[in-house]
N, C-alpha and C positions, 0 to 999 in steps of 0.2 A: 822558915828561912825565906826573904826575901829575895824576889830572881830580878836582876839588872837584864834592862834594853834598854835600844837607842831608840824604838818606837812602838809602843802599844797603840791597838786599836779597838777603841770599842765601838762592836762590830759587826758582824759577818755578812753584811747585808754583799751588793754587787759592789757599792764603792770602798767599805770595810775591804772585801777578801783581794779586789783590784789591789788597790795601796799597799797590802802587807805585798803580794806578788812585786810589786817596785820595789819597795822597799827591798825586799831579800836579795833582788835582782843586785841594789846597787850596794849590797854588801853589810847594810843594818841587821842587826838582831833582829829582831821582831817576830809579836805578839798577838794575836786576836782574841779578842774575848766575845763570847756569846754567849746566851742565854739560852736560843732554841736551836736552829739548826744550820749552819754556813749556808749563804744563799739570800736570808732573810726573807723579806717580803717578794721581792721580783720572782725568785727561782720559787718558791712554796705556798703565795696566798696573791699573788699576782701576775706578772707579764705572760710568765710561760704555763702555769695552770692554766691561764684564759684562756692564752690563744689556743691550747691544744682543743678547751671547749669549742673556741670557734673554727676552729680545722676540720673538727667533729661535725660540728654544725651546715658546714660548710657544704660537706658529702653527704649529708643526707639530705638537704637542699636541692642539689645535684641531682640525687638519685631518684628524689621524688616528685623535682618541679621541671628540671631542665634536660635530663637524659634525651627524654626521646625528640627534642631537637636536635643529636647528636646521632638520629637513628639507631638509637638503643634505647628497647622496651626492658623496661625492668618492670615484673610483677610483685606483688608481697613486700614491698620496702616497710621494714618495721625500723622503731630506733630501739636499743636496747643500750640504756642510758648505766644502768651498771657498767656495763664495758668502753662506754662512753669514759666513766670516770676513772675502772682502772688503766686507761690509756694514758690519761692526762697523768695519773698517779706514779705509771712505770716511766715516762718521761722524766719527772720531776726527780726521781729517786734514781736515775739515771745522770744524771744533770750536777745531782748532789754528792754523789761519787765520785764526779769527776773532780768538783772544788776540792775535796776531800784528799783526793792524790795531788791538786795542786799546790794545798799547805803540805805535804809531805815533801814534794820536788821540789820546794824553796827553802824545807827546814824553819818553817815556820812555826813557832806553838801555838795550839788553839788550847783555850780555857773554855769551857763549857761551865755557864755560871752567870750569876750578876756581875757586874760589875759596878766600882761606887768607886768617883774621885776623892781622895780626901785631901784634907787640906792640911798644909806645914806639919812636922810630927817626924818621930825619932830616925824615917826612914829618907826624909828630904826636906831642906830648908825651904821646899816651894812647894805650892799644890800641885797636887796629880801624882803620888801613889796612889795606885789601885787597887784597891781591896776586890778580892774576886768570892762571891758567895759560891762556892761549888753547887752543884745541880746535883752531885751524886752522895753530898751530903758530909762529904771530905772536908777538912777543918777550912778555913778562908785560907788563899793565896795570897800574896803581899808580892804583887809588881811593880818596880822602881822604873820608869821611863825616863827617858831624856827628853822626847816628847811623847804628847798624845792626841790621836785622830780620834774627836767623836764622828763616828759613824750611823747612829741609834737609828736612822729613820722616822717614820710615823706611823700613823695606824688610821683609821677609818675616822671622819670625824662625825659625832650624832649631833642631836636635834634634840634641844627642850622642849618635852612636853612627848617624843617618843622611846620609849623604852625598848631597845634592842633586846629582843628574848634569843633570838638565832631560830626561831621556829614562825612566827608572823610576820614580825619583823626584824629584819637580814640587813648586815652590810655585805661587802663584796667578801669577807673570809667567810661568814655563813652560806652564802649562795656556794661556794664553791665544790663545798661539802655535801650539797641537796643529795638525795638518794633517791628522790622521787622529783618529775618536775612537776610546776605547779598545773591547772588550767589557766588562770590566769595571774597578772603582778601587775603592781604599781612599780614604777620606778620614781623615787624622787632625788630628782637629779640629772640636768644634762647635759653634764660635760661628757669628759672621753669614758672614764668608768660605766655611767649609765649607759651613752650610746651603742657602746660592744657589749652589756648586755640585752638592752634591746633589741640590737640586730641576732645576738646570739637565739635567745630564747624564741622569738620569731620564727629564726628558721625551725627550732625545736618545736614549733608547734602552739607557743603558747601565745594568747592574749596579751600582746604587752600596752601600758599605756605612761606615757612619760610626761610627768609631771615638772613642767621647771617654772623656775619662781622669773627669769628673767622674762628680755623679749624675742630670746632665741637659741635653741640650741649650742655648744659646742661653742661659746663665745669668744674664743682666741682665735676662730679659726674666721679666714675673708668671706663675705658674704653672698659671694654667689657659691663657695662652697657648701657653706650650712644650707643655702636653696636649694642644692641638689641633695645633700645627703636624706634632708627633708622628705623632700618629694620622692625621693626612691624608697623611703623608711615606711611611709604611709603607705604606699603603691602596695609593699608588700604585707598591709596591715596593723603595722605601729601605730596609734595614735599617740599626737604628741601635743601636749594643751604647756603651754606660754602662759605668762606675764599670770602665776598662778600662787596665790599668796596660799599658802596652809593653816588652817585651822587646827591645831593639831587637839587643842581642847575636847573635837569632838570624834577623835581618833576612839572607836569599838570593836570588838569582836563579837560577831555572836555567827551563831551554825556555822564555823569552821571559817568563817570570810571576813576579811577587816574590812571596815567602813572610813572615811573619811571627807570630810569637808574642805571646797577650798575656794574662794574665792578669786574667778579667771573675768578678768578684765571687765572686774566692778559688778558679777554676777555671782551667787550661790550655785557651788556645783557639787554634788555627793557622786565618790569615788566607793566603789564596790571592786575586790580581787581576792584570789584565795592568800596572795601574800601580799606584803610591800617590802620593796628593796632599797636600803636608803643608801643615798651616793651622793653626797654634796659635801667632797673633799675631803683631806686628810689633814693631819695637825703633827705637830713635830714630837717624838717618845724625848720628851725631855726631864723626865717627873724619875725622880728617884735614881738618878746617878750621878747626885755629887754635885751637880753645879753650885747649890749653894756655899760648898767650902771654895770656894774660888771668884774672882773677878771677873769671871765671864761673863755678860751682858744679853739677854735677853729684848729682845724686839719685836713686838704682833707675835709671838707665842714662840719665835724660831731665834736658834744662836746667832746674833749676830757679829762676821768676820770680815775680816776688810779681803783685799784683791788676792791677795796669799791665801787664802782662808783663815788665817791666823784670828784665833780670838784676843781679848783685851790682855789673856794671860798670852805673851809670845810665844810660850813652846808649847801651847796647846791650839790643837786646829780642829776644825769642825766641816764637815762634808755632807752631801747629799739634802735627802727631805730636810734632815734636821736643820737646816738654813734656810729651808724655802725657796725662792725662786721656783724654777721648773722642775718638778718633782719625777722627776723621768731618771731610769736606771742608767742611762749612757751619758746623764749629765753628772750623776752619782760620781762612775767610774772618771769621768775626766779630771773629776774636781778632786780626785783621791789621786789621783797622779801629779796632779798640780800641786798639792798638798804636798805630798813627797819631794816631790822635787824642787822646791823650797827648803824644806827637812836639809836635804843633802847639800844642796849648790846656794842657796838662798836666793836663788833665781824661780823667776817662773811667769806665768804669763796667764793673765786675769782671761777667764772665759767674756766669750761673746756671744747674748743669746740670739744675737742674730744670724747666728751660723748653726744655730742648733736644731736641726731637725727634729720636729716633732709628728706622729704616730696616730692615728686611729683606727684599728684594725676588724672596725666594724666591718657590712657590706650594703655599702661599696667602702672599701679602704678612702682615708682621709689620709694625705701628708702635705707638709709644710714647712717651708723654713724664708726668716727675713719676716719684712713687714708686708702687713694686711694693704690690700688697697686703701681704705681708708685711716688708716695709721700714718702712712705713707703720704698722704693730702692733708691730713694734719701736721706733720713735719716740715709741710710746706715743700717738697718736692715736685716740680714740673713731670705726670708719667707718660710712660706709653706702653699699652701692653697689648700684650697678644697670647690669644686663646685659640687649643684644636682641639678637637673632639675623638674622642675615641674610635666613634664611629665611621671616622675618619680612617684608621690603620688600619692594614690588611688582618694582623696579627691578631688585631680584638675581633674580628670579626670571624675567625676561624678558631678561636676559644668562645665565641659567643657571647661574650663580656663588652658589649658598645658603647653602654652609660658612661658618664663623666667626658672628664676633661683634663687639660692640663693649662695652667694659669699663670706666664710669667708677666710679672711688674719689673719698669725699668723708668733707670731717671732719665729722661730725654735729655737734660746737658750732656752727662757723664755717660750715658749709656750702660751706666755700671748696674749689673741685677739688682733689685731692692730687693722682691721676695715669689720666691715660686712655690706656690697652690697645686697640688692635684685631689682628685676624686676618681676613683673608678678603678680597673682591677689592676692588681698586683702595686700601688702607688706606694707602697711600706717600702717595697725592695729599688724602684725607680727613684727615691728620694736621695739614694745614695749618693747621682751622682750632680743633683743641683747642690748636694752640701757640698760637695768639691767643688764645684762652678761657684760658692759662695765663698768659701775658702782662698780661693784663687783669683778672687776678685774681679769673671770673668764677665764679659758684654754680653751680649742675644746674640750678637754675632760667632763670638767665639764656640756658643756652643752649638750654632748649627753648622759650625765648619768640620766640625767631629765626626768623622766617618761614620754610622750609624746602621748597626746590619741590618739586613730584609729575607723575610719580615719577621721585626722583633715590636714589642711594645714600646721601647725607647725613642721608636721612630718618630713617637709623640711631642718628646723634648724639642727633636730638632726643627720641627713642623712650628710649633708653638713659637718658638726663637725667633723663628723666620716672621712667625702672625705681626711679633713684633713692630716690626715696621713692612708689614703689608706685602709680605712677600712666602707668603704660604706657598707651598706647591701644590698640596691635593686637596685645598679644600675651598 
């Protein structure tokens, strides 16, 4: 028998389980469908697996490089990487409990299953009944929607000519799983995936060496950020080799270690590690759920949706990785609200990724929102910016954490922030409140008039605001 709603989603990723949460909020039926486990990739093969590795990583760092600048001898620091894993593991399974109560407290149904859009047929004059293939082997479900949110996400994307085994060669769900860590890796790849875990592994001990095919690191992010991340990556033993074309033809294994060739700025160079980890992007899970019974319209591999999310079928929307843009879980969630809220009011309000805070939760932390210096000089804007230093604040200096900086760009007409940069410790959580100052469409001024406690690391913002127009106080 066929179950009527006013919104299925297929789903459960962080923008999936957001959206049906709206959705019930404002009074919709609504549906999730999933295959694996509420959560999706961020909650179980990404964001909060990692970081809990890098939290891990972080304290044995601590324990074994920096302690005793804090006059504390620690002897026998061992890592003991099983308990390493089941931490990140009772996190995650903690985490997924909770989504788990939160389709419950909305009255949600979750399908555990495939799901496949069909198209026109006994049960609607229009595509998008959802046939659900049960996972417990249970006859197919038949969900009649009013509309429907694809949610599906993406998955790791590979590389012709390397064959991902999960044992030489790993994407980020293989690594996660490791039971043993290597001696040493390749990483190929150097955006934000690579770089956390190059910083991870690093601190764990290992040989890392990163491989990127550009002319730099972490390429979204402004360029005296990637300078520093650089220099502080290396400092601590990363090697990171640039402008590096792969061979991947003469990708080998033999005694336990891959080989590979690669051509680094017009030179033959052979790569030796006990693994390689490939990380050069993700692609959209678009393959086998239905789109071809429908209108929906594909674009460079992602659905594409106009300002609503709406795709070319109106009552069907599409969210998160699977459209591409910024492939980050907190742009997922917004666009899953947005989505909604269209659903309901047929109102709603186009994101703007210049307000979107972006993440690197390597060490030293990377965050960012607004344009790059030079984005910003191409745009043809007049700037002025101002940079303080960490080593600067009382606060970093009595955590011991002095590297970096904080980085705000502004238009010298308008004075209005274009984009603020930082590097150095704790800038994941400090990012918060330049997204407000971006949101509010605030000057340098405004935000060093913001009372600012001492001593805290924020003191940075205000410092920096002031560099602005040359009016630092401590530095």
């Amino acid at each position: 028998m066929a179950q009527n709603y006013d919104v299925v989603i297929l789903g459960g990723g962080t923008g999936g389980y957001v959206a049906a949460i709206r959705a019930a909020q404002l009074g919709l039926k609504t549906a999730i469908v999933e295959r694996e486990q509420l959560g999706g990739t961020c909650l179980h093969k990404g964001c909060i697996p990692s970081k809990a590795l890098l939290r891990s990583a972080e304290v044995y760092r601590m324990a074994n490089k920096t302690a005793a600048e804090f006059g504390v001898d620690i002897e026998g620091v061992t890592l003991q990487f099983d308990k390493v894993q089941a931490r990140k593991q009772a996190i995650v399974e903690q985490l997924s409990q909770g989504v788990n109560t939160l389709m419950k407290k909305g009255k949600i149904d979750v399908y555990q299953g495939t799901g496949r859009i069909l198209g026109p047929s006994i049960f609607s004059p229009m595509p998008g009944t959802i046939s659900v293939e049960m996972s417990n082997g249970e006859e197919n479900e038949m969900l009649v929607p009013t509309n429907v949110v694809i949610a599906t996400g993406s998955k790791p994307r590979g590389m012709a000519g390397l064959t991902i085994d999960g044992k030489y060669i790993m994407n980020s769900d293989h690594a996660l799983q490791m039971e043993e860590l290597p001696k040493s890796l390749l990483i190929v790849g150097g955006g934000v995936i690579g770089i956390e875990w190059a910083s991870m592994l690093c601190d764990f001990g290992v040989y890392v060496t990163v491989i990127e095919y550009g002319p730099s690191i972490l390429p979204s992010e402004d360029a005296d950020i990637v300078k520093e991340v650089t220099k502080q990556l290396e400092k601590r033993g990363v090697r990171i080799v640039t402008n590096a074309r792969l061979d991947t033809g003469t990708f080998k294994i033999e005694n336990d270690n891959v080989f590979i060739s690669a051509k680094v700025n017009d030179k033959d160079e052979l790569f030796e590690a006990d693994k390689l980890l490939l990380s050069v992007g993700r692609e959209a899970n678009t393959q086998g759920i239905g789109l071809e019974n429908t209108e929906i319209e594909i674009e460079n591999g992602f659905i594409k949706v106009n300002n609503s999310y709406q795709t070319k079928e109106s009552h069907m929307y599409a969210i998160g990785d699977v459209i591409g843009g910024l492939q980050l879980a907190h742009v997922a969630s917004h666009e899953g609200l947005c989505a909604i809220e269209h659903i309901a009011s047929g109102k709603t309000e186009a994101l703007d990724v210049l307000k979107v805070p972006k993440c690197v939760y390597s060490f030293p932390e990377v965050a960012s929102i607004g344009l790059t210096e030079s984005a910003a000089k191409e745009q043809g804007f007049t700037l002025k910016i101002g940079k303080f230093p960490f080593k600067a604040i009382g606060k970093a200096l009595v955590n011991g954490e002095t590297d970096g900086f904080v980085k705000i760009i502004a238009d010298e007409e308008t004075n209005d922030i274009l984009g603020i940069h930082m590097v150095g410790p704790h800038v994941t959580d400090l990012i918060g409140e330049a997204s407000l100052a971006k949101l509010l469409d605030a000057t340098p001024w405004e935000v060093s008039q913001a009372i600012h406690p001492h001593p805290s690391l924020n003191e940075v913002l205000v410092e920096s605001a002031l560099a602005v127009d040359n009016r630092a106080i401590h530095f």
